[in-house]
C-alpha positions as CSV (number, residue, x, y, z in Angstrom):
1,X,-312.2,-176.8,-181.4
2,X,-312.0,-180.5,-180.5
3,X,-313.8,-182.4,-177.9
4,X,-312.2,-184.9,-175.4
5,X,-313.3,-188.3,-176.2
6,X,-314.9,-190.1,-173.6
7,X,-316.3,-187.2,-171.8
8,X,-319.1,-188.3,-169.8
9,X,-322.6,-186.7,-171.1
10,X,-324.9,-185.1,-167.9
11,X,-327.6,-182.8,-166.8
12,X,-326.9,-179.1,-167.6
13,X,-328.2,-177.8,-164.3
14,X,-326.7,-178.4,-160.5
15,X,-329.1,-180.1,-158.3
16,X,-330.1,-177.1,-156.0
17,X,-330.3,-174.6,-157.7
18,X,-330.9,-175.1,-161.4
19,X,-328.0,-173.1,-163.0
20,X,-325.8,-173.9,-165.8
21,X,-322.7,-176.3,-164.8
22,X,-319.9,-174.2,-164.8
23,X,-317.1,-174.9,-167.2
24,X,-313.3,-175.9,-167.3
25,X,-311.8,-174.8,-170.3
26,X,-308.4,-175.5,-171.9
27,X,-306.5,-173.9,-174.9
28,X,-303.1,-175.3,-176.1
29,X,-301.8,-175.6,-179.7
30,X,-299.9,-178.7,-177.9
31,X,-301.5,-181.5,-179.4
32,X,-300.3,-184.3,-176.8
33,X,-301.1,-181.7,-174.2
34,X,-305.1,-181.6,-175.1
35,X,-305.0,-185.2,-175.3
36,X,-303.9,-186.0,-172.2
37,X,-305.6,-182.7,-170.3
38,X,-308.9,-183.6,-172.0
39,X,-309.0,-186.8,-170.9
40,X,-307.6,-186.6,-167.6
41,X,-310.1,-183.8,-166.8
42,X,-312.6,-185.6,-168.6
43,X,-312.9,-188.5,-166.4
44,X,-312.2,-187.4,-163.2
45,X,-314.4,-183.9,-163.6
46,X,-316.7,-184.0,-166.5
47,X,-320.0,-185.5,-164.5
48,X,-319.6,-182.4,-162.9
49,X,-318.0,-179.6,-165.3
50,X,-318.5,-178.8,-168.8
51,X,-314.8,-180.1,-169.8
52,X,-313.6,-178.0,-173.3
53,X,-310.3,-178.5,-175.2
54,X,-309.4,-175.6,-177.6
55,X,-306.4,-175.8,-180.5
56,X,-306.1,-171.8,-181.0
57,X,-307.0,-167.9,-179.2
58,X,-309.6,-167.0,-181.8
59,X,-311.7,-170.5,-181.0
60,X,-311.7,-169.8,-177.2
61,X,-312.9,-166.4,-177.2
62,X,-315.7,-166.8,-179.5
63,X,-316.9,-170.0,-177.2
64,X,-315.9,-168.3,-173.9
65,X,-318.1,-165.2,-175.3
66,X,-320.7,-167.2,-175.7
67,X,-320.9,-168.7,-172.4
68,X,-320.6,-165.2,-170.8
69,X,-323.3,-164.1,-172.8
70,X,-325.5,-167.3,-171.5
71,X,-324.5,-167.0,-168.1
72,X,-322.5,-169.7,-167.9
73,X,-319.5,-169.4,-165.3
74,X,-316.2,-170.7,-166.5
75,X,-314.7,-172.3,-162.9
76,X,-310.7,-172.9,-164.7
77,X,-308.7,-171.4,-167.5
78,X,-306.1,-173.7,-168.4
79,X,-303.8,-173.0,-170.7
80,X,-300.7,-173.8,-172.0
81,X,-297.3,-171.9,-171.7
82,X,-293.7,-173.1,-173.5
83,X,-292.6,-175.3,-175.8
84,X,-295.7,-174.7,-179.2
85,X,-297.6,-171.9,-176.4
86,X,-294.9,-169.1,-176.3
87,X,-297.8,-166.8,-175.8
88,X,-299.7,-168.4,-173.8
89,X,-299.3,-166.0,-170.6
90,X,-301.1,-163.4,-172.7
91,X,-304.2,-165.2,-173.6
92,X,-304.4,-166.5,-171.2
93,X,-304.5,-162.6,-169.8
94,X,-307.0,-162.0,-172.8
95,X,-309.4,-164.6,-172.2
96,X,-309.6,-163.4,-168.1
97,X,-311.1,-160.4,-169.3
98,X,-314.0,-162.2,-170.6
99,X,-314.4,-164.6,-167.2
100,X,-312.8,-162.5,-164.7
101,X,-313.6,-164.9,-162.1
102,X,-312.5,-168.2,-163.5
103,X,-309.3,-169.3,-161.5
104,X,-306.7,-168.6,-164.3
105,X,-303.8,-171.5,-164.6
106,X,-300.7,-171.9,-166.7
107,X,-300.4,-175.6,-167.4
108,X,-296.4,-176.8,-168.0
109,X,-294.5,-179.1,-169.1
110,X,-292.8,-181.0,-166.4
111,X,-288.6,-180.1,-166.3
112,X,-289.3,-176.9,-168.5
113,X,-287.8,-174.4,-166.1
114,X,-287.2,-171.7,-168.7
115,X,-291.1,-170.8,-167.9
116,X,-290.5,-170.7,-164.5
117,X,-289.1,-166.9,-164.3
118,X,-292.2,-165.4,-166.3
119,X,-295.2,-167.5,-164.4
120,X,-293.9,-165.8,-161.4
121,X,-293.6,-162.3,-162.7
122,X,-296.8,-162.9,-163.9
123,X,-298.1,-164.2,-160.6
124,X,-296.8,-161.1,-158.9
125,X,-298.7,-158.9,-161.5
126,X,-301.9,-160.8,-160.4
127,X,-302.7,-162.2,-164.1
128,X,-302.0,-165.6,-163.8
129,X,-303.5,-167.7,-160.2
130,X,-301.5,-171.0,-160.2
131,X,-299.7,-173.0,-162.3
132,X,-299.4,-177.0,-162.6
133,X,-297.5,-179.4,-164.6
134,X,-299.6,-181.6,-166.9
135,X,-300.2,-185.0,-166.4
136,X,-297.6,-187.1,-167.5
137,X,-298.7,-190.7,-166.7
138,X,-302.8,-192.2,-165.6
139,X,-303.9,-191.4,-163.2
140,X,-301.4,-188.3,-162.2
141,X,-302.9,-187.6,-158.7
142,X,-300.2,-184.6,-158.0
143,X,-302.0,-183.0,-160.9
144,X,-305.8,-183.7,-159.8
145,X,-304.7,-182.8,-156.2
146,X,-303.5,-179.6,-157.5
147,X,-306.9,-179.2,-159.7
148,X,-309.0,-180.1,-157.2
149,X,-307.5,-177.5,-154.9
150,X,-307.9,-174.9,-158.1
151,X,-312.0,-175.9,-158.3
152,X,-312.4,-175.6,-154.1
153,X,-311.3,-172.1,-153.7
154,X,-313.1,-171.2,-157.5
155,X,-316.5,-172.4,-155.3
156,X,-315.5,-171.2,-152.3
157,X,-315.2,-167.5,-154.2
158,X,-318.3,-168.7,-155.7
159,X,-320.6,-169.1,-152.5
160,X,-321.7,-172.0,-154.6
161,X,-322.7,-175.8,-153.3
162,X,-324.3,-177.0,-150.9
163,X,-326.2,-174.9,-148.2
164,X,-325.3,-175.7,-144.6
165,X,-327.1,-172.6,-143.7
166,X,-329.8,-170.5,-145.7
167,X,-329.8,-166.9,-144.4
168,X,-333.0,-164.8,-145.8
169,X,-332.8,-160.8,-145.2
170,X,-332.6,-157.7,-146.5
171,X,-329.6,-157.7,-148.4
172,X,-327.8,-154.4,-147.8
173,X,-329.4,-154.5,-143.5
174,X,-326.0,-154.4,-141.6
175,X,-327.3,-157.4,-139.6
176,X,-327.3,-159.1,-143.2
177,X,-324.4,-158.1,-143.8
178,X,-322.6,-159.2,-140.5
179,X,-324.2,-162.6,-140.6
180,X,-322.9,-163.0,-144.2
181,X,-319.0,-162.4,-142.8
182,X,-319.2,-164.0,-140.0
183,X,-320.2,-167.2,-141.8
184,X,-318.3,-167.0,-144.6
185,X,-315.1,-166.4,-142.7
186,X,-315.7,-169.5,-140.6
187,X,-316.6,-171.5,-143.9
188,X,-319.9,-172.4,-143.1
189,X,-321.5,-173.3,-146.4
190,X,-324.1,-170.2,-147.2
191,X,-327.1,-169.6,-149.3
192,X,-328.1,-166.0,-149.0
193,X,-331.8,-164.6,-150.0
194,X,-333.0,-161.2,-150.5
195,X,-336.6,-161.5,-148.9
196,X,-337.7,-158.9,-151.7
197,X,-336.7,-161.5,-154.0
198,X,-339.4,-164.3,-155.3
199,X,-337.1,-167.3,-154.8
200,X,-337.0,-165.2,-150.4
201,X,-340.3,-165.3,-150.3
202,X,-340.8,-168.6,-152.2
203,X,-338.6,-170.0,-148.5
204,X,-340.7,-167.5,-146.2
205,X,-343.4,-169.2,-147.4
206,X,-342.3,-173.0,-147.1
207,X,-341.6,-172.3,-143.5
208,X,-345.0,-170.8,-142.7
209,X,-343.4,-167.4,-142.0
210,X,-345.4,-164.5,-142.4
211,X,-343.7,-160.9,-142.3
212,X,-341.1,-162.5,-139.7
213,X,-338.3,-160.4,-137.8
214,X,-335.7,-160.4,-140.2
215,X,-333.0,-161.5,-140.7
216,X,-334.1,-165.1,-140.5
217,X,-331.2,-168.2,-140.2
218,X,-332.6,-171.7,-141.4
219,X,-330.0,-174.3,-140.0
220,X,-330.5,-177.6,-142.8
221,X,-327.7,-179.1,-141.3
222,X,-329.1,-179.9,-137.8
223,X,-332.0,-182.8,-136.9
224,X,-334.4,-180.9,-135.6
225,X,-333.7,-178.0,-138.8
226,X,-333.5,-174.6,-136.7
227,X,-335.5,-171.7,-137.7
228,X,-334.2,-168.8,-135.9
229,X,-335.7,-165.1,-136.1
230,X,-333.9,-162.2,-135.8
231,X,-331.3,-164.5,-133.5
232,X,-328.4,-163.4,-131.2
233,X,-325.2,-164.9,-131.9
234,X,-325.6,-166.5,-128.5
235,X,-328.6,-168.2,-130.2
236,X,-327.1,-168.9,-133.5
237,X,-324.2,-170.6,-131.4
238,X,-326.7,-172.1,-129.3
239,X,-328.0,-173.6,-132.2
240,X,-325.1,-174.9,-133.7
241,X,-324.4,-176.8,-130.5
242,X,-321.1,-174.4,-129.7
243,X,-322.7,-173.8,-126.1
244,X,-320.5,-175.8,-124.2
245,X,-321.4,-174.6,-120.9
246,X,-318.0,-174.3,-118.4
247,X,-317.8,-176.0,-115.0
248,X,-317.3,-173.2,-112.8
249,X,-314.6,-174.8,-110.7
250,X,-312.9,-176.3,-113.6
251,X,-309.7,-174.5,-114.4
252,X,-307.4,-174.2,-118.0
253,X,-303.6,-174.0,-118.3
254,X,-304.6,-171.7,-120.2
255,X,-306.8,-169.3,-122.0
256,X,-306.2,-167.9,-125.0
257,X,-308.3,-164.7,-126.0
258,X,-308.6,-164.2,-129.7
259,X,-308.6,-166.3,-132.6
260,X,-306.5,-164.6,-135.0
261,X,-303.1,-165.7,-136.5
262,X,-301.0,-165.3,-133.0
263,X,-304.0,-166.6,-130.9
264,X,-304.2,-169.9,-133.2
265,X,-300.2,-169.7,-133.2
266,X,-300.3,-170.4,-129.5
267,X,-303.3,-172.2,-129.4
268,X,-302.2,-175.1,-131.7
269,X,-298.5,-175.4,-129.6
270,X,-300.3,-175.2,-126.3
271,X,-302.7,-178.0,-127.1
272,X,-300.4,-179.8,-129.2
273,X,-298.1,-179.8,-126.2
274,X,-300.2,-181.3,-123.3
275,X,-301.6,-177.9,-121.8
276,X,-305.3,-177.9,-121.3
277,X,-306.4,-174.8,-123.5
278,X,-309.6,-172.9,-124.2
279,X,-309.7,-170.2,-126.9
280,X,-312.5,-167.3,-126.2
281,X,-313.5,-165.5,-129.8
282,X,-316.4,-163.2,-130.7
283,X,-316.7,-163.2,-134.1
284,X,-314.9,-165.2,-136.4
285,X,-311.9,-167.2,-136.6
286,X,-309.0,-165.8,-138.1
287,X,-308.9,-161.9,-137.3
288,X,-308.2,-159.5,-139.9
289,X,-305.9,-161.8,-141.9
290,X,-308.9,-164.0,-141.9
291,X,-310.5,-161.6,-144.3
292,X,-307.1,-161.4,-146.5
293,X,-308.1,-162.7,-150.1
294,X,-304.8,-163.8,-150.8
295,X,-301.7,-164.1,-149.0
296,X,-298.5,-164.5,-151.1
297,X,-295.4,-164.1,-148.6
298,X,-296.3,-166.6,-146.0
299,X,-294.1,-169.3,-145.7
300,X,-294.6,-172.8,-147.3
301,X,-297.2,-170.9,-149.9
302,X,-295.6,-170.2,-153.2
303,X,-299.1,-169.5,-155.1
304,X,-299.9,-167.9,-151.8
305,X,-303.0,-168.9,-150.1
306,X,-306.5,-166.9,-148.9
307,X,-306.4,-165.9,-144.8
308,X,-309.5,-167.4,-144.3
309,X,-308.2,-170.9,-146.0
310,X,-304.6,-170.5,-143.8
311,X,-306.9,-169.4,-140.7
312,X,-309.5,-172.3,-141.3
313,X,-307.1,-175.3,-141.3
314,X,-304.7,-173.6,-138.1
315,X,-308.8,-173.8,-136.4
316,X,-309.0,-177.1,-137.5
317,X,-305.6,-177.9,-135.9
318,X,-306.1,-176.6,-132.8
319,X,-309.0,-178.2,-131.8
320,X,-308.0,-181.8,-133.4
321,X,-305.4,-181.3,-130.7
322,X,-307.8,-180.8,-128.2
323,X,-308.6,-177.2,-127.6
324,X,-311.6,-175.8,-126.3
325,X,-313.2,-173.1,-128.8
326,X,-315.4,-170.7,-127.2
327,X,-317.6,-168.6,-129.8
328,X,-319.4,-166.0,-129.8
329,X,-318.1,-164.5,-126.4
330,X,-316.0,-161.2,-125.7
331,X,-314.1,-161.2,-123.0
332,X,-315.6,-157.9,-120.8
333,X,-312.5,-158.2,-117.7
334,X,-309.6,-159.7,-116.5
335,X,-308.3,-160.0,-112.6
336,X,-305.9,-161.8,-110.8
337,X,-306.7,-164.1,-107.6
338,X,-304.3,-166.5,-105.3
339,X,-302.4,-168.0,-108.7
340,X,-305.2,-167.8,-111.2
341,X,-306.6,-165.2,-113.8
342,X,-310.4,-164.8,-114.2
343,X,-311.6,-164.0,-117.0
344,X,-315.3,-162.5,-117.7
345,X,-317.3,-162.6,-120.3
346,X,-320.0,-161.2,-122.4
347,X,-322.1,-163.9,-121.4
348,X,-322.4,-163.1,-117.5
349,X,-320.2,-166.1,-117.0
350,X,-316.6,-166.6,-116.3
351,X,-313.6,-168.9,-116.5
352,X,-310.0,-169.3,-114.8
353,X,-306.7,-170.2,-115.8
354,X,-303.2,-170.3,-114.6
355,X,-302.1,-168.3,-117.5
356,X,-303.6,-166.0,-120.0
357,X,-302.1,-165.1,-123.9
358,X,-304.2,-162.0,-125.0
359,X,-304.1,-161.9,-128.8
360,X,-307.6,-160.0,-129.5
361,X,-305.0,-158.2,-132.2
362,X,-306.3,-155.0,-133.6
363,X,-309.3,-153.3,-135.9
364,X,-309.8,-150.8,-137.9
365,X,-310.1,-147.4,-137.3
366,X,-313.4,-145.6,-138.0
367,X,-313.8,-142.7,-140.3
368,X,-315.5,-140.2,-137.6
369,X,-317.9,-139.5,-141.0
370,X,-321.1,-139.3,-139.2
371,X,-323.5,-139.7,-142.9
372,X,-320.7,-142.5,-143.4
373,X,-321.2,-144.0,-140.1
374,X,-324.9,-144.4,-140.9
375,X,-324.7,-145.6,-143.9
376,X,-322.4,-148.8,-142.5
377,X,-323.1,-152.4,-144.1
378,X,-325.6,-150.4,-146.4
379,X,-322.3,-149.4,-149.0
380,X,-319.8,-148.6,-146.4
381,X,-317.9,-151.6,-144.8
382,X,-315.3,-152.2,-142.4
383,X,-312.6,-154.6,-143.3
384,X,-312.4,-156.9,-146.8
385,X,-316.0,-157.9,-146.3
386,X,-315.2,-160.9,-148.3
387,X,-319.0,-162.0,-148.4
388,X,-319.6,-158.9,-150.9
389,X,-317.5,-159.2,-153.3
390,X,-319.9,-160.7,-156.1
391,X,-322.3,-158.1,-154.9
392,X,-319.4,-155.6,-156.6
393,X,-320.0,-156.5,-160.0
394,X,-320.4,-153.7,-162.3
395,X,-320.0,-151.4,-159.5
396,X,-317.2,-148.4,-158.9
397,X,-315.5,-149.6,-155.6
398,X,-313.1,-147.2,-153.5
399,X,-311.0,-148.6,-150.8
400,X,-309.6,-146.6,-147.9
401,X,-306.1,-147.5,-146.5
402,X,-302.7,-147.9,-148.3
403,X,-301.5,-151.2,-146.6
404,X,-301.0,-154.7,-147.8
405,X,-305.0,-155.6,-146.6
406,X,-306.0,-152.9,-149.0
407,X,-304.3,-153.5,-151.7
408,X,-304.8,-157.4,-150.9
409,X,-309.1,-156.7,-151.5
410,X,-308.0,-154.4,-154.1
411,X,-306.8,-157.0,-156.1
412,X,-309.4,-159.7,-155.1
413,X,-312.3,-156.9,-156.0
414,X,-311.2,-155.7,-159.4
415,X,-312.4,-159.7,-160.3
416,X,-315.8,-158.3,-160.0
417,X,-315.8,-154.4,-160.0
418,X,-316.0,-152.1,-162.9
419,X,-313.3,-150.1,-161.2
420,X,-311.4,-150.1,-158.1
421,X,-309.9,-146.8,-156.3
422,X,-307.4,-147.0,-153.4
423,X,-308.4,-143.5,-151.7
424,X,-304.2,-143.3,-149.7
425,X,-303.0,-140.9,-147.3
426,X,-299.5,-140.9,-148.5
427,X,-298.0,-139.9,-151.8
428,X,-296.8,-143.9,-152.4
429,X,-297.3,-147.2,-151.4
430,X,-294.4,-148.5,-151.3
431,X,-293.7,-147.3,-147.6
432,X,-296.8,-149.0,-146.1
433,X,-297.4,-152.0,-148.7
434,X,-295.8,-155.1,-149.8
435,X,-293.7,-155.0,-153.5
436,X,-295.4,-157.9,-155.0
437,X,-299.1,-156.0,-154.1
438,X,-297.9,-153.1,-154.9
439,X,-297.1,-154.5,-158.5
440,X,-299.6,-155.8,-158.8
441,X,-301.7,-152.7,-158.2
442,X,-300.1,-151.2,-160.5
443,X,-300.3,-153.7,-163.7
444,X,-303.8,-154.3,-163.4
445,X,-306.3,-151.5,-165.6
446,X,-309.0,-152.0,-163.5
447,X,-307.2,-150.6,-160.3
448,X,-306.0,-146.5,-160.0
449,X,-304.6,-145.1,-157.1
450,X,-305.9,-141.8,-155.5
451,X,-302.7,-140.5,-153.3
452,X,-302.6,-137.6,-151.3
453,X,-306.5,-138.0,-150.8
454,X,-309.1,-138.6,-147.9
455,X,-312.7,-139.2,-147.7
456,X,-314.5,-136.4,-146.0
457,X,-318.5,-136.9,-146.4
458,X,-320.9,-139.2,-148.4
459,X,-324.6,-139.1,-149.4
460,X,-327.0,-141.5,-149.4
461,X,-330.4,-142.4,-147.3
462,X,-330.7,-146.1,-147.7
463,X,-328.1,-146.9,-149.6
464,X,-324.3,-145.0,-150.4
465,X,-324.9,-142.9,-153.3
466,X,-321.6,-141.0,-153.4
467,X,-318.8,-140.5,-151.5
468,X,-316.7,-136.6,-151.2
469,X,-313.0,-136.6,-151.6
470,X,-310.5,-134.1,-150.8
471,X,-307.0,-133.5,-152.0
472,X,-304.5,-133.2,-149.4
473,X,-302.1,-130.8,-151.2
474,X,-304.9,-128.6,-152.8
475,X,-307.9,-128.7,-150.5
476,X,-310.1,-129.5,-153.8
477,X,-313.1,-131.4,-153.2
478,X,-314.7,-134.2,-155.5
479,X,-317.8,-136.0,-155.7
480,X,-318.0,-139.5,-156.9
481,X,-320.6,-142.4,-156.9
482,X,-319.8,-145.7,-155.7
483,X,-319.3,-148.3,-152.6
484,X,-316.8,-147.8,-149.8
485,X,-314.2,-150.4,-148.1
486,X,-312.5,-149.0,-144.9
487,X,-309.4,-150.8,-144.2
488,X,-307.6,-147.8,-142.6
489,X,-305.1,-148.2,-140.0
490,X,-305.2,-150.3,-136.7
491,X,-306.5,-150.0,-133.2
492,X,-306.0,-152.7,-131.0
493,X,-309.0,-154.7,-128.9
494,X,-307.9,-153.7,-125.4
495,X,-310.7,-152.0,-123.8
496,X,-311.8,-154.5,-122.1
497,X,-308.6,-154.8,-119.9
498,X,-309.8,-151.4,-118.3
499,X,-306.4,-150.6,-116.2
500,X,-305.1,-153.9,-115.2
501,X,-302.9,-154.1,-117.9
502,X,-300.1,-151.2,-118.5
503,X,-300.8,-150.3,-122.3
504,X,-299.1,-147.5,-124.4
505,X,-300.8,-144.0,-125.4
506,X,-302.4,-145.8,-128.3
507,X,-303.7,-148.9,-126.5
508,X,-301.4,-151.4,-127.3
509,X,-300.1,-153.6,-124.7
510,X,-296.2,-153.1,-123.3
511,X,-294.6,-156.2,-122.4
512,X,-290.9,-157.8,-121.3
513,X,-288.9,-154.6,-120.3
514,X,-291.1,-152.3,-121.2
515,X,-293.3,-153.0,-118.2
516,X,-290.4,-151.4,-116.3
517,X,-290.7,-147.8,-117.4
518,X,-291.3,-145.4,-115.0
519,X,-294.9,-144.3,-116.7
520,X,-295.9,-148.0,-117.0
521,X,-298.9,-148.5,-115.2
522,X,-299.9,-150.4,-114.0
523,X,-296.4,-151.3,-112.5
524,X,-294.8,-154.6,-112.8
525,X,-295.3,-155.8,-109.3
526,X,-292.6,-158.8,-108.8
527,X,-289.0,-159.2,-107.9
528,X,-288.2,-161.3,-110.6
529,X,-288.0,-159.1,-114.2
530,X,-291.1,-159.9,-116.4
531,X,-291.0,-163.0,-119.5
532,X,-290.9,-161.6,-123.0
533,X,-294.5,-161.1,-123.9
534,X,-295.5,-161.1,-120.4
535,X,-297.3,-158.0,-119.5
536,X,-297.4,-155.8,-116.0
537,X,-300.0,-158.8,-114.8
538,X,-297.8,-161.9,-113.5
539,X,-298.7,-164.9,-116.0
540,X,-300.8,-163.0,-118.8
541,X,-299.3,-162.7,-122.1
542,X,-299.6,-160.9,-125.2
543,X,-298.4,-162.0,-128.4
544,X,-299.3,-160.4,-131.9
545,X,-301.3,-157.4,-133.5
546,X,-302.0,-156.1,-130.3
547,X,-299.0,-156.3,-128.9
548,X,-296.9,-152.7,-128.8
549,X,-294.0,-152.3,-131.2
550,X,-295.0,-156.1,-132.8
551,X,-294.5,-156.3,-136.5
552,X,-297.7,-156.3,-138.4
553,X,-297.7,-159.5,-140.5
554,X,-299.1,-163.1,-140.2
555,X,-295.9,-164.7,-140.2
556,X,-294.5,-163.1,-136.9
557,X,-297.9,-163.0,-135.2
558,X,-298.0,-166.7,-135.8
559,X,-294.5,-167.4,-134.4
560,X,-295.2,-165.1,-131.5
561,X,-298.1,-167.2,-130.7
562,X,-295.4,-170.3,-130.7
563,X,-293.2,-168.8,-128.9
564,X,-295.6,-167.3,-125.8
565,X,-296.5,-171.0,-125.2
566,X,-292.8,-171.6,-124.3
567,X,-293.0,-168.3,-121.8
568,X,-296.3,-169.7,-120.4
569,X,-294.5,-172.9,-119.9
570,X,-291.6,-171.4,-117.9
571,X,-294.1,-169.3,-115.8
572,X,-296.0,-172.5,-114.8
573,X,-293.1,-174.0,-113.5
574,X,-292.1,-170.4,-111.8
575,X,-295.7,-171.1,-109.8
576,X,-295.8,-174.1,-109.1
């Protein structure tokens, strides 16, 4: 094992917490390609990261094994692939198994293409993350760009850094749980504490809290430092200063209801293009695809990207263009008055616009389990409840639904499970799932598939204890321990429209022609034939998930969101 030279000698502990600095390991028989990554990692990360440079397999694992057995995180595994590494795909595969979280990177030579064909089969197979091409010159800031990147989504994984908001509860309380998603998905820096735990009641007690309404939110970022007890959202976005409060004569272009992929689609070209936009979301930017871990077939992505990253910076977009984001609302009616739509909202208040895109896109359906339905946020979850993940380690996880956001946390939970089970319907996946995933799935030994198979009952009082299974074909039953993920089919957010908008048996909204049929109702009202994407209410829009016969993927819900701003912009000149 050698040492880069110059690496710069620091504390062993972070400066919150007091853990062990996470390490970024490399292993390359290349001797010019230790050089240069030791030093170039040395310098730029080493006051930060325990930097280590290793000539050969049997030297790495016996160090790695020994930082596992401390405790010690490893945050990269770097390692070499072509030219004197011909096997360095598998170990870098062998040394995953002792870090399974560590970001896991092939590092190149720059212009060797021949090891371009078997990083991306091994991408697909979910055994190598990224790759990047080693630094051929000082400083190469293409490669610390790339690294950088590599140790932001590593922390991000981690819930590591600094606190923007300390949340103390009881862990497995559903409002724990809720508050945990909802700031993690809108990447709000999180420290969670069990108030069982010593370092809970250590903060209880620094507050001058005594047996307080839990869950309690401590907000370190604002001046006056917010302690809230037991809070609403309206409070916790009161707090955060999202309360912008809405003039009620002052009227939008357009409102835009929903923040996932096709809302922020339409949301970014609207603003971008002059309209004066306000975007109404209850929980969390981003919608389902928000909670994606990874998304490998969107376009511009090669390495793919997580939905809550993609999600994040389309939010981020939107409003630098000047869009109006307001949280922590649902939008409870919609009516139509001389010109403009009304919408109301949770709140008791309303606002107006000349047009309306609905994109409150769709969410998954319940299991009807009644012991199941109790026992929600308490080992049963809805969705990819990203926030959990580490909470999966050494657990046995099963994961209802066979469709590319199931096999998507499948993936992204065998990092920390013992096991992961997909419990599917169907007797493949390859009608309902995307190849890569479905690879994927099927490479990795820490992931089996239970086909032909639903979940029929569970046991548990405070906690899941075990979930019952039953075999489609055979009508056998099975009992199993473990934790439960629910990401089963869709139903789309369109109660709230009651019946001003025609919508088909299943709830999903008909728009363009479709508005025509004879059992639409309600009926299109107007001469002139409807927009595509307009629905049976002159002016309102729907574009995405929740949108009949719209294809479920980020991709088209995002250009749908582009392409309903173009339709709002021919309506407003229809009115005016």
């Amino acid at each position: 094992m050698t040492q880069p030279t110059g690496q710069p000698k620091t504390r062993e502990t972070t400066q919150d917490e007091g853990r062990r600095r996470a390490a970024i390991a490399v292993l390359s028989r290349n001797a010019k390609a230790r050089s240069v990554l030791g030093r170039e990692l040395g310098k730029r990360y080493g006051a930060d990261y325990d930097v280590t440079v290793f000539q050969d397999l049997p030297d790495a694992t016996a160090r790695l094994g020994e930082l596992r057995d401390a405790g010690t995180p490893v945050a990269l595994l770097m390692v070499g692939f072509g030219d004197e590494d011909p096997d360095g795909l598998s170990a870098l595969e062998t040394l995953a198994l002792l870090h399974p979280t560590a970001f896991r990177i092939a590092v190149v030579r720059w212009g060797d293409w021949e090891t371009a064909g078997p990083i991306f089969q091994a991408m697909t197979l979910g055994t190598v993350d990224r790759w990047v091409a080693r630094p051929e010159e000082t400083p190469d800031e293409e490669f610390h760009r790339a690294v950088t990147s590599f140790l932001e989504e590593w922390t991000s994984r981690q819930g590591s850094g600094y606190q923007a908001v300390r949340l103390i509860g009881e862990h497995w309380s559903p409002r724990s749980q809720q508050l945990r998603d909802v700031f993690t998905r809108n990447r709000i820096p999180l420290g969670f504490y069990d108030a069982d735990s010593s370092a809970g009641r250590e903060l209880l007690d620094g507050l001058g809290l005594e047996d307080p309404p839990l869950p309690v939110v401590v907000l370190r970022f604002t001046p006056q430092g917010h302690v809230l007890q037991n809070p609403t959202d309206l409070e916790i976005a009161e707090a955060f200063g999202l309360m912008r409060q809405l003039d009620p004569g002052e009227v939008f272009d357009v409102a835009v209801i929903g923040s996932g992929p096709a809302g922020l689609g339409a949301a970014v070209y609207a603003a971008s293009e002059g309209l004066k936009t306000i975007v109404v979301e209850v929980e969390a930017v981003g919608g389902q695809a928000g909670t994606s871990s990874l998304i490998r077939n969107y376009l511009g992505f090669p390495a793919g990207i997580s939905g809550n990253r993609l999600t994040f910076n389309a939010y981020q977009q939107a409003w630098s263009f000047g869009a109006t984001f307001h949280f922590m609302r649902q939008a409870t009616g919609l009516t139509q008055d001389d010109g403009l739509h009304r919408v109301t909202l949770s709140d008791g208040t309303s606002l107006a616009a000349r047009a309306v895109i609905v994109a409150t896109g769709a969410t998954y359906r319940r299991l009807e389990v009644p012991r199941l339905e109790a026992l929600q946020g308490r080992g049963v979850f809805y969705g990819a409840a990203v926030a959990e993940a580490k909470a999966m380690t050494g657990r046995h996880v099963f994961i209802a639904g066979g469709g590319n956001s199931a096999g998507q946390a499948a993936a992204h939970m065998a990092r920390y499970a013992d096991r992961v089970t997909l419990v599917v319907r169907r007797a493949t996946l390859a009608e309902s799932m995307s190849d890569y995933l479905v690879q994927e799935i099927d490479s990795n030994p820490v992931i089996d598939v239970r086909y032909r198979t639903v979940i029929v009952d569970g046991t548990g009082e405070d906690f899941l204890e075990s979930l019952v299974l039953r075999d489609l074909d055979t009508s056998s039953e099975e009992t199993v321990p473990g934790v439960l993920f629910v990401l089963i089919g869709s139903e789309p957010r369109t109660d709230w429209l009651g019946d001003a908008i025609a919508r088909d048996p299943w709830g999903f909204i008909l728009t363009g022609s479709e508005t025509l049929a004879d059992d639409a109702k309600p009926a299109w009202p107007l001469d002139r034939p409807p927009l595509p994407l307009e629905t049976s209410m002159p002016g309102v829009f729907a574009a995405g998930d929740v949108r009949a016969a719209s294809v479920k993927r980020v991709a088209s819900a995002v250009g749908e969101g582009a392409l309903v701003v173009y339709l709002v912009h021919q309506y407003l000149e229809l009115t005016r």
